[in-house]
C-alpha positions in Angstrom: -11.2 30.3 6.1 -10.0 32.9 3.5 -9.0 31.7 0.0 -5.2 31.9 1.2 -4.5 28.2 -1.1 -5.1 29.3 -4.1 -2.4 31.3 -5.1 0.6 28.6 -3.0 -1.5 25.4 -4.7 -1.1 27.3 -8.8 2.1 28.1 -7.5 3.7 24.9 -6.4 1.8 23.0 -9.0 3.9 25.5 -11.7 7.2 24.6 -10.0 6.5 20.7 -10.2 5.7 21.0 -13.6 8.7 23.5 -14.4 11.0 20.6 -12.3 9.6 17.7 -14.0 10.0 19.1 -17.4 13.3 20.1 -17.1 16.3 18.6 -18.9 17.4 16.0 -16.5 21.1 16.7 -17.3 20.5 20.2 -15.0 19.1 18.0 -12.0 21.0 17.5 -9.3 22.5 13.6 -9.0 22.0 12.3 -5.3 23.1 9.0 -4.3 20.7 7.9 -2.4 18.2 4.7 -2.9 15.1 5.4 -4.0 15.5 9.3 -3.4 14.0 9.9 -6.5 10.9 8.1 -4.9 10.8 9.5 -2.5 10.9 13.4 -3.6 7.9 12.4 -6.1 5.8 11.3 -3.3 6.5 14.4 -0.9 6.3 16.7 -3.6 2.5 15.3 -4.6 1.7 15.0 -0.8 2.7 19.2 -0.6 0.5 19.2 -3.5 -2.4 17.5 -2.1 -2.3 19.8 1.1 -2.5 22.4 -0.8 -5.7 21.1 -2.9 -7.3 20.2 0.0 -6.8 23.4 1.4 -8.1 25.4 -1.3 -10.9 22.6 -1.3 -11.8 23.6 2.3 -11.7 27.5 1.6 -14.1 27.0 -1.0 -16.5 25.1 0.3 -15.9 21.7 -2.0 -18.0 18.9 -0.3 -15.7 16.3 -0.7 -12.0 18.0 -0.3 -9.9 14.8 0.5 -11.1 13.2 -2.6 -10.7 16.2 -4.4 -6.9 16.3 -2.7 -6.2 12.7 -4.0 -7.6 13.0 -7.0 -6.1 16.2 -8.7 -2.6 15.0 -8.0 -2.3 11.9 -9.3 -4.3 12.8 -12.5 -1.5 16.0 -12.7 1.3 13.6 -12.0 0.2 10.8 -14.6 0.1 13.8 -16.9 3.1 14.9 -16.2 4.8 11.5 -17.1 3.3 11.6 -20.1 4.4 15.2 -21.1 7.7 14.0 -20.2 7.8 11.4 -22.6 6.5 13.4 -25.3 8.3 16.9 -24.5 11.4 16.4 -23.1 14.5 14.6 -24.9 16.4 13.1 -22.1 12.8 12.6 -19.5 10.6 9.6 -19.8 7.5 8.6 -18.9 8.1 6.0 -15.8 4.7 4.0 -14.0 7.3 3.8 -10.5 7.2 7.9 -10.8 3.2 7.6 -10.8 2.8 5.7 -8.0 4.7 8.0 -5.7 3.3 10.3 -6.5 -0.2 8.8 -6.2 0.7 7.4 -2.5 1.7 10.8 -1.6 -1.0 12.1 -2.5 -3.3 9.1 -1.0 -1.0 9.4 2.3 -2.1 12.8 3.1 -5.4 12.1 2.1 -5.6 9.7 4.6 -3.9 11.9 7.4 -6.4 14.6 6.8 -9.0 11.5 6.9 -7.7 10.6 10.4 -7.6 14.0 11.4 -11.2 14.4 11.2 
């Protein structure tokens, strides 16, 4: 498998960071329950594809763990940039675990798909 991940995984990592810093004043406000929750976990399940991807094309032994493991690490450091950076962000635990179960939820597709 060619080293295709690489540059999408940097890439989409960048953008969650550049989203998750920004002020939240220039978000967009949807009304929908738990929305919010919901983004954080797709977002960090696209993110853990992508690991494990780029795991596979370089030959990692253990790419799922790798995949589950990178993203929720980024995303509890991206709380805590939040809270330190930004003005109007915060550092929030529920933000964390969305993002960790999407992460662990496509860990555990790729799991099954084995």
């Amino acid at each position: 498998m060619p080293k295709t991940f690489l540059f999408p995984t940097i890439l989409w990592a960048l953008v969650i960071l550049a989203l998750s810093l920004m002020p939240g004043k220039d978000l967009p406000s949807i009304d929908i329950d738990y929305i919010d929750k919901i983004g954080h976990a797709v977002v960090y399940g696209i993110l853990a594809y992508l690991i494990y991807g780029t795991g596979v094309s370089f030959k990692i032994r253990t790419p799922i763990l790798v995949a589950i493991i990178i993203p929720i690490c980024y995303g509890i450091l991206i709380e805590l940039l939040q809270d330190y950076l930004s003005e109007d962000r915060f550092a929030d635990i529920y933000d964390a675990i969305a993002n960790a179960f999407g992460a662990i939820f496509v860990g555990m597709i790729q799991i099954l798909r084995r």
